[in-house]
N, C-alpha and C positions, 0 to 999 in steps of 0.2 A: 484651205482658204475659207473663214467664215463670211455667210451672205451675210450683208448688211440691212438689215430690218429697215422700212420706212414705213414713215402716218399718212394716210392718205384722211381726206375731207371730201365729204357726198351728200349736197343736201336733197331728201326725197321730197321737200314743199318748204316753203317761207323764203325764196330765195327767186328774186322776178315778182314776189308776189308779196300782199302782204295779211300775214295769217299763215293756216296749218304748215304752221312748223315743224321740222325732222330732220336733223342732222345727223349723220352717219362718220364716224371715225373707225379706222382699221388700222390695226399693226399687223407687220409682217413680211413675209416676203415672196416676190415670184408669184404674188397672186392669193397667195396664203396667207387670207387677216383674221384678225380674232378682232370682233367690232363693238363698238356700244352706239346706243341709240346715244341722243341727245332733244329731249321732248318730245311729245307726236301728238299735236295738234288737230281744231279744223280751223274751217272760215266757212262764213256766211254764205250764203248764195243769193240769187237774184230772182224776177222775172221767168229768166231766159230755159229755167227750169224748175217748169211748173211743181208743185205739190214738196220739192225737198225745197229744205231749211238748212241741210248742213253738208258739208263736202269733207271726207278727210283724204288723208295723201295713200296712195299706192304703198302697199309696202310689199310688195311679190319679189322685191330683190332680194330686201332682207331675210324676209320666212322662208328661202330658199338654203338660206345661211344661219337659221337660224342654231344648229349646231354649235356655231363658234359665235352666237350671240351672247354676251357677260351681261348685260344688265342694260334698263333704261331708266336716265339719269334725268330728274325731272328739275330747271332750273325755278320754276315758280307755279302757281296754281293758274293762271289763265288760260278761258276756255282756245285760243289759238298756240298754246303750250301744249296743254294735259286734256282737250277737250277728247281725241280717239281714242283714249288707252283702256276705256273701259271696251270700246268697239274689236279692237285690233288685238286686246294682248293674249285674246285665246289663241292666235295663230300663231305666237311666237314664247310664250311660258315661258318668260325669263324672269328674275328678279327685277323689283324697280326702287331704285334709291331718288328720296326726298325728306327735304326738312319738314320741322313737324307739322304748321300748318297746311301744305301742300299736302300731305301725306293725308290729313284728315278730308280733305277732297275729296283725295282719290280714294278713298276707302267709302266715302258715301258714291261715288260712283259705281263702284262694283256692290254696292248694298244695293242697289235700286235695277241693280241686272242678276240681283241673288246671288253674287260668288263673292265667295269667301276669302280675300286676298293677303289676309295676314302673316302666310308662310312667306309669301314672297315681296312684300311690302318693306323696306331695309327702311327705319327712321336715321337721319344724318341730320347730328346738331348743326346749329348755327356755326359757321367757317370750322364744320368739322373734315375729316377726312377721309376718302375711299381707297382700297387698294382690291383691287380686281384682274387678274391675269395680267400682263403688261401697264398696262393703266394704274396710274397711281394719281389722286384726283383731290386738289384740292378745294371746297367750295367757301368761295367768296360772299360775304356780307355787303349788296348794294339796294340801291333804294330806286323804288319804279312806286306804280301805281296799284300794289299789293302787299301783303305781308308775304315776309320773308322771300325776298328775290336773292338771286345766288347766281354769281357766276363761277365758271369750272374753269382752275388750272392745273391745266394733265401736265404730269412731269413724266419726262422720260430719260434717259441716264445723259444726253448731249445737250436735249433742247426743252424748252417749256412750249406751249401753246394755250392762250387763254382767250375761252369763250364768255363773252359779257352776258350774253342774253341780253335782255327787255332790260334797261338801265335810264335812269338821269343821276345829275343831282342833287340833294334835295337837302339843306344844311340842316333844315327842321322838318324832318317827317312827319313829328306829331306822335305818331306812331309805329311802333318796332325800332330796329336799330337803323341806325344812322350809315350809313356808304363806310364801309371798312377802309379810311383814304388808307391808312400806317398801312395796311396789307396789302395795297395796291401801290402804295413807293417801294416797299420791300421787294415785291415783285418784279418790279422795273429793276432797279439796282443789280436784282440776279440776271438779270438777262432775260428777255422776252423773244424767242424767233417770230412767234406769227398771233396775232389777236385777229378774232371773229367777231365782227363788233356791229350792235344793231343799228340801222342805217334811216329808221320811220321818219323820222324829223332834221335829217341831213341842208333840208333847203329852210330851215328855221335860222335867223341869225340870233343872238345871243343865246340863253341858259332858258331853261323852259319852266324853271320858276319853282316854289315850295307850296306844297300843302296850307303853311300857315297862314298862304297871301288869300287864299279859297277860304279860310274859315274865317278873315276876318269880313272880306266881302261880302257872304254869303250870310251872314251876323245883318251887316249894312241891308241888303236887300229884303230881308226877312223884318226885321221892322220898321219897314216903310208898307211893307204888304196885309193887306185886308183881304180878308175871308179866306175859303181854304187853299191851301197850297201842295202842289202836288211837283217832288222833286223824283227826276229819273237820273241813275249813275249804273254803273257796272256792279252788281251787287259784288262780285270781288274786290274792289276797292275801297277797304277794310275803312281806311286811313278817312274816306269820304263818309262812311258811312256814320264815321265817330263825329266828323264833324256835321253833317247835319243832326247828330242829336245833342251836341255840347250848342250851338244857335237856336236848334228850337225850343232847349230848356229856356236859353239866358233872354228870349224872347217871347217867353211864358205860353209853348205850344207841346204838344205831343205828340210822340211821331206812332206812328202808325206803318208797318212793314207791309206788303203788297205783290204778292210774287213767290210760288214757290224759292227760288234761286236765291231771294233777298232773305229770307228767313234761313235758310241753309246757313248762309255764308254767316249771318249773325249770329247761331248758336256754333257753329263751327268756329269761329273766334271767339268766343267766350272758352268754349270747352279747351281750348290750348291756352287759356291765360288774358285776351286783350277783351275791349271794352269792358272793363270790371268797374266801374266810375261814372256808366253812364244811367237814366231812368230806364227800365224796361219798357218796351213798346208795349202799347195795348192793342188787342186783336181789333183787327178791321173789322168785324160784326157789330164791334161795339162803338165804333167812331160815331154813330149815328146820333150816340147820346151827347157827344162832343161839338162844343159852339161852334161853327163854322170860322171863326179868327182865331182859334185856341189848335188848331191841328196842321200838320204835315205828313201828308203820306208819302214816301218812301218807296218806290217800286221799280220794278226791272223793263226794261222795251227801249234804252236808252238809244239803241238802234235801229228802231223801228221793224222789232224782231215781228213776224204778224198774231204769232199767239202767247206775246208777252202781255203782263196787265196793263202798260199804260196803250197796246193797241185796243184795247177795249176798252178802258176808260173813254181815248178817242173819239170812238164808233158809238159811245154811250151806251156799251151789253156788258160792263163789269157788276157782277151783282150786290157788290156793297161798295163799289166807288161811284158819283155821280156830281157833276161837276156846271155849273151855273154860271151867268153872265159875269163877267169880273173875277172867277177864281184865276188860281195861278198855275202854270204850269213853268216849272224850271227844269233843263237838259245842263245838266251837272255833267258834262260827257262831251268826248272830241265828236265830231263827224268823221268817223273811217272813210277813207276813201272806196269809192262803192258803196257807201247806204244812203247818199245825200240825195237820192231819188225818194224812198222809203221815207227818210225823216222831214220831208220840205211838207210830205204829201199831211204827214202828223199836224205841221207844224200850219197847215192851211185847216184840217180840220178844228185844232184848235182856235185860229182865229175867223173863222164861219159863227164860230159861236160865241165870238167874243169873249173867248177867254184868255188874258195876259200869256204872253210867253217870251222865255229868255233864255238865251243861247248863249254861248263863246263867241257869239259874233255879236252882239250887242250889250254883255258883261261878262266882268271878271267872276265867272262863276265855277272854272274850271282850269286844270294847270297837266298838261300833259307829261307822261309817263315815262317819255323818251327823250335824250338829249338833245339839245337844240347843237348849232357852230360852238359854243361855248364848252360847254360839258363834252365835246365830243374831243375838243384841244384840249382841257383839264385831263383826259384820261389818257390819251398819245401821251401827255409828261407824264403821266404816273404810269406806263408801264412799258412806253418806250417801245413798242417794238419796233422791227426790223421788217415785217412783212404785214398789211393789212387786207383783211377779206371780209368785205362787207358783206352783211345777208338783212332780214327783215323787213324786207322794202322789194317796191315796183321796180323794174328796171331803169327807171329816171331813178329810180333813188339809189339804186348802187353804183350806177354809172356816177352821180353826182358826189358820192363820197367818196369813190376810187379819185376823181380828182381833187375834192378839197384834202384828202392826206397826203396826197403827195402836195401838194401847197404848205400842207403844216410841218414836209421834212419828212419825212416817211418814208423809206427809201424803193420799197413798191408795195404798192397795192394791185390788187388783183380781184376780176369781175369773176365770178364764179356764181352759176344759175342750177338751178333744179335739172339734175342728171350728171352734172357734170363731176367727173372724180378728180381732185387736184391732189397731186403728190406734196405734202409740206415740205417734209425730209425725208433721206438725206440730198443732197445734188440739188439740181433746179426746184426750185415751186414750180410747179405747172400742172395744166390741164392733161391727163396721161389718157380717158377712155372718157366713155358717155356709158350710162345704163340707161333703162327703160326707166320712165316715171311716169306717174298718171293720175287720176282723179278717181276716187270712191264716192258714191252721192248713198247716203243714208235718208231712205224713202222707206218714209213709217219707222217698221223697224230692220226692217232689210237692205245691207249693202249690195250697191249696186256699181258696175263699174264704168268706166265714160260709154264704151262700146256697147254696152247691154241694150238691147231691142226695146224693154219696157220705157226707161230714157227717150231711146229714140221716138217709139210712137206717141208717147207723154207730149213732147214738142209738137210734132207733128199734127196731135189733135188739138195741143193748145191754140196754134197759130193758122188749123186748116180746117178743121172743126172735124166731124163724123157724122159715118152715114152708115145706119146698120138695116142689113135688109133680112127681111125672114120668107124661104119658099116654100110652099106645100106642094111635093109631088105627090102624084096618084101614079097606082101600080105600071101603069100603061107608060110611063115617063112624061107626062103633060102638066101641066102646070094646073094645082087647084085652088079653084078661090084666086082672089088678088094680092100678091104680094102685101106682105106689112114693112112701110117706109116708117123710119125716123131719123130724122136731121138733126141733129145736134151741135148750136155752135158754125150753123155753115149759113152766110149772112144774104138771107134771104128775109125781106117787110113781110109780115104778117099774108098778107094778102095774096102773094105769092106762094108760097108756103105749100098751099093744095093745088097748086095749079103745076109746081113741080114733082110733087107726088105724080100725078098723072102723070106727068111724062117720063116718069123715072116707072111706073109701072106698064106704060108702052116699051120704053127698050129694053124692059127684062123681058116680056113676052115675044118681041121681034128677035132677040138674043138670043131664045128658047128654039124658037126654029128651026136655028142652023145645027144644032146638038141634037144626037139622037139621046134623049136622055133616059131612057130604059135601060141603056149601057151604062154602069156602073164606073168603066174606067173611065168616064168624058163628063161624067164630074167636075174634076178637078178644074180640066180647061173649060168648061163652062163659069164655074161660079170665077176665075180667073177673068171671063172674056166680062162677066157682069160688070166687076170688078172699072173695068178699064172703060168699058161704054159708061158708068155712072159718071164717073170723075170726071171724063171728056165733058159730058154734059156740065156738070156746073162748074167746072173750068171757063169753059164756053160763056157762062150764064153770068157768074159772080166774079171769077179770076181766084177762085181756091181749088184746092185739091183734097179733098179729103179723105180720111183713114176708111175706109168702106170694110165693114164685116159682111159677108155672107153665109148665113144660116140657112142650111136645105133640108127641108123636112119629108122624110117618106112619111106616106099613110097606110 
């Protein structure tokens, strides 16, 4: 009797959340898959940890598996797609398949980490095709907020499965190709079992609009505007970037690029073919010779990234942007959920200084990436399926498309979050196991993982501040000279400050006491008991606790 093979679906980040992306598919059976990645993202971080900028997903499940890993299939270039794969893919040496602009991305990413990725780099034309171990993979032509987006449908001998990825729709993109509709009715018509469909803009009612409604607005706006102007977008949104240079021509300015990331992406899309039509930028060194109504700079921090250019433009420490009473500043760019702290904060230092600014909350200057109610019902007809599983989205957001499909006639949808492994086919869809998922934090240049101690004390000093003390003993075990206190970050007025010292250097010598400290083994509980008397103290004093180091000096 032969076992009957089934596909399971496992997302390792993008699912509850929205950002680092990784979708896991496995054939086989009894437990026995042969998998493929599906994107491997990050997302931003906050606050809440201090010093990292970027977080990617765990992937300890996979590089476990990685044996029967075939390949990772990269649906489009965006940093919450393809932002870890330069970080991760040493753990896993698989091939990775993408179309050509994606592919030239990823190739400057592993250029700037010095590997060499072109043995294992597979280029997949536009709605070309993959065949890899069981997987047989067709990639879809759709339209987001990048060149070349692609979604995957995996055929297998009974059922299909198609994953959208990042999708609207967009009848004039302006630039690249247009939403592949004929291969998405085709599709449908064969039979659909299950679509994975991105879910960001679910609570959005109608279509979420075209590129050409942004270029003609952004035309409007631009000449009405006096003196410089300074526009921020996602330097991967090609389609954007062409239109602030077709407006600043036909409104007799010059643009100016601003941002390692924004020059990338601009000769990265030249070198495959697009903006071929447009003026070249002139270096920002040289703007300075440029009239202050004749220019538009062009640059990246659209999310109030902190060591992007437009946060130093902001802060007024960019060394050749600087910006005056009446310039302009335009956010060509949605507010992700989670950076509207960061960008208010932008958006207040530019008006301190009275300099103009405009958003998607008070003009048509931007048209999001992802489907709104509209486009979301456009695609259920076009591919029909039979089972829906939302990802892309907070858990409001998948919770709210599991019910608007079954509203559109869908006959189930199903909530599926980070860890959870859903059986597609054959038998029930359902949730069958949970694996371990988790958070990598990329600090400097070192991953770290949620439980890692440096993490941990990072918070702890952020929020509690530090207190590092240094001893001199003398051979006898006594204490020589007065301790050296520094406080750091522990919210003591000035005035206070030395009057704490003193008493932090009475209870290290009252401390000192109880220890015979000649004895080498009572050490430890010593500098331990220091430890415990400090904190009590300015617990007591201020209501913190602080990370306390103890240095013991023999002489």
């Amino acid at each position: 009797m032969s076992i009957k093979k089934e596909l399971v679906f496992c997302p390792l980040g993008g699912a509850g959340e929205i950002g680092m992306n990784l979708y896991l598919y496995g054939y086989g059976a009894n437990g026995d898959y042969e998998w493929i990645i599906v994107d491997i993202g990050v997302t931003f971080t906050d606050e809440s940890v201090p010093g990292v900028e970027v977080i990617l997903p765990d992937i300890s499940f996979i590089k476990e598996r990685k044996k029967k890993l075939l390949g990772i299939f990269l649906t489009h270039a965006h940093e919450d797609h393809v932002g870890a794969i330069s970080h991760l893919w040493g753990d896993l040496n698989c091939n990775i398949y993408a179309t050509p602009f994606t592919a030239e991305v990823v190739k400057e990413k592993f250029r700037e980490k010095k590997i060499n990725i072109s043995n294992f780099l597979k280029i997949v034309e536009l709605d070309g095709n993959v065949k890899v171990g069981p997987f047989n993979i067709d990639y879809v032509t759709l339209t987001h907020s990048i060149l070349e987006p692609s979604g995957l449908l995996l055929r297998f001998n009974e059922h299909t499965v198609f994953h959208t990825a990042d999708w609207k729709v967009d009848e004039n993109p302006l630039i690249g190709e247009k939403i592949n509709e004929k291969k998405l009715i085709e599709i449908g018509n064969e039979g659909v079992h299950t679509m994975i469909c991105d879910s960001t803009n679910v609570f959005n009612v109608g279509s979420s609009g075209s590129e050409k409604l942004v270029r003609t607005s952004l035309y409007d706006v631009l000449e009405k505007m006096k003196n410089r102007v300074v526009i921020t977008a996602f330097a991967s949104n090609v389609a954007r970037m062409e239109t602030v240079f077709k407006c600043a021509e036909k409104s007799g300015r010059l643009v100016s690029l601003v941002g390692r990331s924004m020059s990338r992406i601009y000769n990265i899309a030249k070198h495959c073919g697009y903006l071929s039509d447009v003026h070249p930028p002139i270096d920002v060194r040289d703007t300075k010779k440029v009239p202050k109504n004749k220019l538009v700079y062009l640059c990246t921090g659209s999310q109030g990234e902190q060591r992007a250019a437009l946060a130093r433009i902001a802060s007024n420490t960019h060394p050749d942007v600087r910006l005056d009473e009446g310039d302009n500043v335009i956010f060509s760019s949605r507010i992700i959920p989670g950076n509207e702290k960061k960008l208010f904060k932008l958006f207040n230092e530019f008006s301190k200084r009275k300099i103009n600014v405009l958003s998607e909350e008070n003009s048509m200057i931007h048209v999001s990436g992802h489907p709104g109610r509209e486009d979301l019902k456009k695609m259920y007809n076009w591919i029909k399926p039979k089972i829906l599983i939302p990802v892309h989205g907070e858990d409001r957001h998948l919770s709210e498309h599991v019910v608007y499909a079954k509203e559109c006639g869908i006959e189930q949808s199903i909530k599926v979050i980070n860890g959870e492994l859903l059986r597609i086919f054959p038998n029930k869809t359902e949730i069958i196991d949970r694996i371990p998922v988790g958070k990598v934090y990329l600090d400097g240049h070192v991953l770290l993982n949620d439980s890692s101690t440096t993490i941990k004390d990072r918070k702890k000093i952020a929020f509690n501040g530090f207190l590092n003390v240094s001893i001199q003993m003398a051979k006898n075990g006594n204490i020589k000279n007065n301790p050296i206190i520094n406080l750091l970050g522990v919210p003591f007025i000035d005035e206070e400050v030395h009057q704490a010292q003193y008493d932090l250097e009475d209870i290290i010598f009252k401390t000192s006491k109880t220890f015979s400290l000649n004895n080498l083994k009572q050490e430890k509980n010593f500098i331990e008991q220091i430890k415990i008397n400090c904190r009590k103290y300015i617990n007591d004093r201020v209501g913190k606790k602080p990370v306390v180091l103890v240095n013991l000096l023999r002489s």
